[in-house]
MIGULUM-399589 format. One line per 8 residues: number of its first residue (from 0); their letters; for each residue z, y, x of C-alpha. Coordinates in nm, 3 decimals. Example, Ala and Ser with C-alpha at 12.3 -4.5 7.8 and 13.67 -1.06 7.14 Angstrom:
2
0	as	0.780,-0.450,1.230  0.714,-0.106,1.367
This chain:
403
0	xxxxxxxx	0.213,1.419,-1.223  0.016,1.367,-0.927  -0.366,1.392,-0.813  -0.563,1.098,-0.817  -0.800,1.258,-0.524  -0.879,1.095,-0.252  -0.917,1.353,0.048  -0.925,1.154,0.400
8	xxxxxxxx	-1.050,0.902,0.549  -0.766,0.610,0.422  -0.662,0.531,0.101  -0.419,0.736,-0.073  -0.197,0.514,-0.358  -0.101,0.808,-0.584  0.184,0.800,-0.867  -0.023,0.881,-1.167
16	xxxxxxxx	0.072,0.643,-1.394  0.442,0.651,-1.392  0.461,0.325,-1.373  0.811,0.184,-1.424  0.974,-0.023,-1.094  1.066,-0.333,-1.310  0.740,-0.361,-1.359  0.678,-0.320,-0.974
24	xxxxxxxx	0.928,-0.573,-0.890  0.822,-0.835,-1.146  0.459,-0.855,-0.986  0.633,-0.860,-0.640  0.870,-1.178,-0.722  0.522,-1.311,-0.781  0.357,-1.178,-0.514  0.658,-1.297,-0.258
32	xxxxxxxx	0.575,-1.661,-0.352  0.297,-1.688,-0.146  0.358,-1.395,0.089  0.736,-1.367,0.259  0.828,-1.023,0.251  1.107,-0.878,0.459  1.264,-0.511,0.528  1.387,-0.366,0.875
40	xxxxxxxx	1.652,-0.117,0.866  1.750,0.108,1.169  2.090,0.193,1.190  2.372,0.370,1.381  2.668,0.268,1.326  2.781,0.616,1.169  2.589,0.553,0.890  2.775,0.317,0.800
48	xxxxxxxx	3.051,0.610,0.676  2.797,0.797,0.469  2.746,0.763,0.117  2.325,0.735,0.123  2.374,0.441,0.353  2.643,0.254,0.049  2.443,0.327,-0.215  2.057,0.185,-0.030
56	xxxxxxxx	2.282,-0.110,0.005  2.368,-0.180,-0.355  2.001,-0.115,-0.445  1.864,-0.398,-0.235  2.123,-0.595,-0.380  1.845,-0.633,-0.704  1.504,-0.640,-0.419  1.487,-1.001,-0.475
64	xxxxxxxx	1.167,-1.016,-0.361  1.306,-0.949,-0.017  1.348,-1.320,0.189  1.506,-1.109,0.505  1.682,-0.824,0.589  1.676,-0.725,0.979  1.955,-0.415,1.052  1.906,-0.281,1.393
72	xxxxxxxx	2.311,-0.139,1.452  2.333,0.118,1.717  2.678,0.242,1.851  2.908,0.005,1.792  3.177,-0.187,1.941  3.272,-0.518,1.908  3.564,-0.401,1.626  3.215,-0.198,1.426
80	xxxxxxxx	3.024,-0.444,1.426  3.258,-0.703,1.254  3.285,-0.403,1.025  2.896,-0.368,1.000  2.895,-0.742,0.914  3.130,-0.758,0.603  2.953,-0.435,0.516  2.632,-0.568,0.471
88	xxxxxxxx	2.782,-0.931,0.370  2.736,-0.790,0.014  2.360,-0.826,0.031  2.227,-1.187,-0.124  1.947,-1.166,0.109  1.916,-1.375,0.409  2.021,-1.090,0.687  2.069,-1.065,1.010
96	xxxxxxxx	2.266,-0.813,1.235  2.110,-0.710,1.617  2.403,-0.525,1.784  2.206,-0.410,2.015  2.523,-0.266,2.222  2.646,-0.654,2.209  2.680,-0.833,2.538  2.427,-1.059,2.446
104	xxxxxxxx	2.137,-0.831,2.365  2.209,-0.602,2.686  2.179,-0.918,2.847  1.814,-0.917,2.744  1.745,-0.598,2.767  1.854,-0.621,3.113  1.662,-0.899,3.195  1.340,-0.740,3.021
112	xxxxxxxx	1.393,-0.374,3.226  1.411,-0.634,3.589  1.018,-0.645,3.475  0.979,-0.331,3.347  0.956,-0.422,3.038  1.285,-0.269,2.887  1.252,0.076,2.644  1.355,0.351,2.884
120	xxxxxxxx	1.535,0.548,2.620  1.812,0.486,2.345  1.724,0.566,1.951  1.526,0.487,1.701  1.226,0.353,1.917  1.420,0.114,2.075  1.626,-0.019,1.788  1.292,-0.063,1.601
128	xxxxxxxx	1.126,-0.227,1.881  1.396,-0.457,1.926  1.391,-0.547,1.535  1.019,-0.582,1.550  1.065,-0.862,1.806  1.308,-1.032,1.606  1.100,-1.050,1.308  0.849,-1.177,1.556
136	xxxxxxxx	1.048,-1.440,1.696  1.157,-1.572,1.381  0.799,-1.542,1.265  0.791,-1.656,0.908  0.763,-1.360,0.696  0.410,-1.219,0.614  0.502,-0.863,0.582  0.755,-0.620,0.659
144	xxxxxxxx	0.900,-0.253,0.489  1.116,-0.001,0.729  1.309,0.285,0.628  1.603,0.498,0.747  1.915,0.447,0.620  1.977,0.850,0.546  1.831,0.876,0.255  2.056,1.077,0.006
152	xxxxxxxx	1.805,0.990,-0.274  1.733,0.633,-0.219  1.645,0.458,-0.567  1.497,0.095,-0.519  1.131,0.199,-0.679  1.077,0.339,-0.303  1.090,0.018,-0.148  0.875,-0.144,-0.393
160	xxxxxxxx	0.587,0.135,-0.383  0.619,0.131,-0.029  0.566,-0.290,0.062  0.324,-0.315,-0.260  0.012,-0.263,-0.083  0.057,-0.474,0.208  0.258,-0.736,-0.057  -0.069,-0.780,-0.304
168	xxxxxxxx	-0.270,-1.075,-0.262  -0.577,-0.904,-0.337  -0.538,-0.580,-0.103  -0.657,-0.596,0.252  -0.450,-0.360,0.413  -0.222,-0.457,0.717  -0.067,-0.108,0.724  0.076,0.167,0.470
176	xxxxxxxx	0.230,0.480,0.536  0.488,0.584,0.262  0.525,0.995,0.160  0.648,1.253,-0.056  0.759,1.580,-0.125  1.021,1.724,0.116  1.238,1.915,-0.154  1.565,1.936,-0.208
184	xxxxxxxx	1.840,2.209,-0.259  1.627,2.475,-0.436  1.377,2.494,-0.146  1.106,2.311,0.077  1.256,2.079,0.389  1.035,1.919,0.604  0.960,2.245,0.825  0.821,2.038,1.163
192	xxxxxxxx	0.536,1.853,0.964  0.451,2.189,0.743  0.550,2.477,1.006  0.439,2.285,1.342  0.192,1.909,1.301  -0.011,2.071,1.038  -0.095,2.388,1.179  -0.095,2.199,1.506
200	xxxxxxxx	-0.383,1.953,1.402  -0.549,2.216,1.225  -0.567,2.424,1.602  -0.662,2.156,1.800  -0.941,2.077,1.573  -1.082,2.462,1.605  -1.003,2.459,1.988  -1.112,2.101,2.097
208	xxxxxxxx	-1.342,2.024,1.812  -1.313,1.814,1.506  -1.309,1.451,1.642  -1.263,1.153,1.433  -0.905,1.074,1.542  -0.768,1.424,1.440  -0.949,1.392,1.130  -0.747,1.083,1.073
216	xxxxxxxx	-0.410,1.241,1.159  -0.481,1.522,0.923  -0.550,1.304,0.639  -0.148,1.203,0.627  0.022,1.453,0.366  0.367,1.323,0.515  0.288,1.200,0.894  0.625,1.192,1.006
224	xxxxxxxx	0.753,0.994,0.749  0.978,0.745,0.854  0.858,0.480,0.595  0.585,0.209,0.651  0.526,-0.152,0.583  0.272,-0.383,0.779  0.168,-0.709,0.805  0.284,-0.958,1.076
232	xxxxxxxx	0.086,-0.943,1.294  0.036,-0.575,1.344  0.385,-0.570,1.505  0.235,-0.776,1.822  0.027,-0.489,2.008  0.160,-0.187,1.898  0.351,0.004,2.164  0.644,0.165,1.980
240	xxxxxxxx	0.686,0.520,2.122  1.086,0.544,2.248  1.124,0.887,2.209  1.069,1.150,1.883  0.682,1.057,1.836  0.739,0.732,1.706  0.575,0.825,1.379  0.274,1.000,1.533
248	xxxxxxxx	0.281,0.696,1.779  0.249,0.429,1.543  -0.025,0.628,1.373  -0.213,0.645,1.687  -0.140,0.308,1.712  -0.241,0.122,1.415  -0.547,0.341,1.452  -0.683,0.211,1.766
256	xxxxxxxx	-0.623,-0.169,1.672  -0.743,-0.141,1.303  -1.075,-0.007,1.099  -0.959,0.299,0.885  -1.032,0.053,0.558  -0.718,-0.128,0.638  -0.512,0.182,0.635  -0.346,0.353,0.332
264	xxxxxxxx	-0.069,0.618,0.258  0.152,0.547,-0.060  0.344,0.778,-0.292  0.690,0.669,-0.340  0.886,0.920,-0.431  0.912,1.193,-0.663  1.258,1.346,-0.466  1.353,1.282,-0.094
272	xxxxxxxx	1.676,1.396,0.071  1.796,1.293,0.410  2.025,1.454,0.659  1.862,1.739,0.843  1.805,1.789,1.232  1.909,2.159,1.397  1.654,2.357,1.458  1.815,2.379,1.812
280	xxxxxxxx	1.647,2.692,1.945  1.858,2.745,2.240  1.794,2.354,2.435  1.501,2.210,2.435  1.674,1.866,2.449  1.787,1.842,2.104  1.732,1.884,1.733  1.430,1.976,1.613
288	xxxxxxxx	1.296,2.175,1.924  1.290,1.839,2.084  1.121,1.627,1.795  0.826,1.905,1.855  0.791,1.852,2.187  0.766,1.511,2.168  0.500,1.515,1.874  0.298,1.764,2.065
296	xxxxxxxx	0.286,1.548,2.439  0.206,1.260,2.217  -0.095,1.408,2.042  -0.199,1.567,2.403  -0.143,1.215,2.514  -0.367,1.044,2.224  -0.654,1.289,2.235  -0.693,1.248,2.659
304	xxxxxxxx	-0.762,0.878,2.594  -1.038,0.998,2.356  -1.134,1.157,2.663  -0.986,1.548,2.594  -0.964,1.740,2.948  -0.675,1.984,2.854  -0.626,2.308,3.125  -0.314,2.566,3.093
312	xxxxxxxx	-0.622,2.755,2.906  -0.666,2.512,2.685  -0.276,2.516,2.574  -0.303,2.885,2.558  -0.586,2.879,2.314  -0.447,2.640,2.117  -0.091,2.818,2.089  -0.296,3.140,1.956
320	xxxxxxxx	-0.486,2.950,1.735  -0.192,2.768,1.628  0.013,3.136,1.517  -0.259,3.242,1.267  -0.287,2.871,1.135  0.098,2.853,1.065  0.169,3.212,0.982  -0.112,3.205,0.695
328	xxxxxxxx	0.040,2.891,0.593  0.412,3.042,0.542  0.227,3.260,0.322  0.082,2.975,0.130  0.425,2.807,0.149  0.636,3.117,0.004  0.381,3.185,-0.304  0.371,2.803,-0.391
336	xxxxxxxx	0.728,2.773,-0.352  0.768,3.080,-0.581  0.585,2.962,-0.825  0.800,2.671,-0.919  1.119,2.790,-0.876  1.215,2.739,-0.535  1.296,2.953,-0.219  1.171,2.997,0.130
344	xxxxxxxx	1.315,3.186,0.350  1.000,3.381,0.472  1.149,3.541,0.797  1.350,3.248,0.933  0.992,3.034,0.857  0.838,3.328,1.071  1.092,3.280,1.363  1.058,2.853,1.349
352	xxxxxxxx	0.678,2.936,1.386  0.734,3.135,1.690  0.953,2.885,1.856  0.703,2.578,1.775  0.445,2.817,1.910  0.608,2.857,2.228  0.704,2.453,2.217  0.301,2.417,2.232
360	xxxxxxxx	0.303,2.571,2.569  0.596,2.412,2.717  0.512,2.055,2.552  0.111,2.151,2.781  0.318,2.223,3.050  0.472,1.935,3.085  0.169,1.730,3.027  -0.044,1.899,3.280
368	xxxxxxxx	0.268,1.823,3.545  0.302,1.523,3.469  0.012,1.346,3.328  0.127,0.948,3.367  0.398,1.006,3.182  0.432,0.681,2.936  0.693,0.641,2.677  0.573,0.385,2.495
376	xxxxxxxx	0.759,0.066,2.541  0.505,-0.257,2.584  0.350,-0.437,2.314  0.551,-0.750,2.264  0.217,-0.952,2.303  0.305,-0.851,2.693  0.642,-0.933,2.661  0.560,-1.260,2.614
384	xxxxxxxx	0.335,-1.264,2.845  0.542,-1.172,3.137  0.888,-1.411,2.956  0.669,-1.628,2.760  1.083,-1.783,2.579  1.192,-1.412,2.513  1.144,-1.499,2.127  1.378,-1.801,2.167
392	xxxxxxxx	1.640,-1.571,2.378  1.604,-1.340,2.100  1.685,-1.554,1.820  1.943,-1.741,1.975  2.160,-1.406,2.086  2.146,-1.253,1.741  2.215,-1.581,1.566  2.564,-1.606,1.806
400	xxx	2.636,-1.264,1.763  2.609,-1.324,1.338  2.759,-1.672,1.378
């Protein structure tokens, strides 16, 4: 059963009461009659092949809540995505495919990067960011759920724990941030946010100083998860990062537009499986090596504009600091996992540390040579701005591409 403490500065929404998710649902149904709730799903087209991604599918079939379903389909040709749209035909929701390697929507994108406006990058970020605008466009749900489609574990109770607090009439927040326990196999996953953002926060805070905004960061027990929901309008001025600190991005994000109060982190799962990233030790450009480097230019990033002067001293301080941090916590991490039956695998944990701890200096390194770096992609407030009948463009492409 889990704690009922609440140790940060947002809300935590534990599981303590067990709860049942018929129950869940039933007040949602309600709740949906006066607040249209939708769900965004990023997906590539591979996923499509994999069991977890068949069986999230026939759960939402019962999320009748749900008025819209937005899939984001990336890689796929014209032959997958007629595929893609008898797969998800299935689904009684209203739902709508962006094949975002369709004619149509590169026509946009092109049109969008002529003013700079375009994401830079392929993945997640931009399928996300393009699905964001959609929902936008269409504008006429209230709030919106996103998760991956990997999920081995998927059951239907994590979509309802996950939109509940931004679904409730009563509640005021516009954002919440879904976790849970990385296990799975016998052992403990999730080694970037325990082996590298923990330790990482926890480093910067004893070589910078505490300041409010890493206090905020370390209040997350799962920052990198990959599930939130939000209201509306949140999804007009956040910039969506387009590489691998989307999660830490969004964080930052919601952050700087919204007071703390607003802000909560959700239980809502007891068991989470997803595929698993290399660790990728040898290039830099891939795997998990890369998803660090990312994370730690977007926190170097994030703490500047809090007005943080970082020097190659700096990063060398903070990758010392950052060793004792994450080795003690391996220690920490081996006796807990120990003590309920699971396994760690204390020398390969020793040798990820190592790596992340040289990632630290590399990820300063680039930072300090190259400070104007920017990989967020513009708020779609902007877009709109600059091509004030995008949202029409929008709608209309992905309406002839499902026609």
């Amino acid at each position: 059963m889990a704690d009922f403490y609440q140790n940060g500065i947002v809300t935590t929404m534990h599981n303590i009461s067990r709860r049942s998710a018929a129950e869940l649902e039933y007040e949602l149904e309600s709740f949906a009659r006066f607040r249209k709730l939708g769900l965004v799903l990023p997906s590539l087209y591979s996923e499509l092949h994999a069991p977890a991604l068949g069986k999230i599918v026939s759960e939402l079939e019962g999320a009748r809540y749900l008025s819209r379903i937005v899939i984001g389909l990336d890689r796929a040709n014209a032959d997958e995505f007629k595929h893609a749209r008898d797969y998800f035909s299935k689904l009684p929701q209203e739902h709508h495919i962006l094949w975002n390697d369709g004619a149509r929507l590169r026509e946009i994108d092109a049109m969008l990067a002529n003013e700079n406006l375009a994401p830079t990058e392929a993945g997640k970020g931009r399928n996300v960011w393009y699905c964001f605008g959609y929902v936008l466009a269409r504008g006429d749900l209230d709030g919106i759920a996103l998760h991956d489609c990997d999920i081995v574990t998927y059951e239907r109770e994590l979509l309802a724990r996950l939109i509940y607090p931004i679904a409730h009439p009563q509640f005021n927040y516009a954002y919440a941030k879904g976790y849970y326990a990385r296990v799975g196999g016998g052992k403990l996953n999730g080694r970037v946010a325990r082996l590298f953002v923990t330790p990482l926060i926890r480093a910067l805070k004893r070589t910078c100083g505490t300041t409010p905004f890493l206090d905020y960061i370390d209040t997350f027990r799962y920052p990198l998860s990959g599930e939130m929901a939000v209201r509306l309008n949140v999804l007009r001025d956040i910039r969506i990062p387009s590489d691998w600190g989307l999660e830490i991005g969004i964080l930052s994000e919601v952050y700087r537009n919204y007071s703390t109060n607003r802000l909560c982190q959700v239980d809502i799962a007891d068991n989470y499986d997803h595929k698993h990233q290399n660790l990728s030790p040898q290039d830099a450009t891939k795997g998990l090596s890369r998803m660090a480097m990312d994370i730690a230019k977007a926190l170097y990033r994030k703490m500047a504009t809090e007005g943080e002067i970082f020097t190659a001293e700096t990063f060398r301080s903070v990758k010392a600091t950052y060793l004792r941090i994450a080795l003690d916590l391996v220690e920490s991490y081996f006796n807990d996992a120990r003590m309920n039956g699971l396994t760690v695998d204390r020398h390969q944990e020793e040798r990820t540390v190592e790596l992340f701890a040289q990632i630290i200096l590399n990820a300063g390194d680039q930072y300090l040579s190259n400070p104007m770096e920017t990989p967020f992609i513009p708020s779609w407030r902007r877009v709109v701005s600059a091509i004030p009948d995008i949202f029409e463009r929008l709608v209309e492409a992905v309406e002839a591409d499902n026609a």
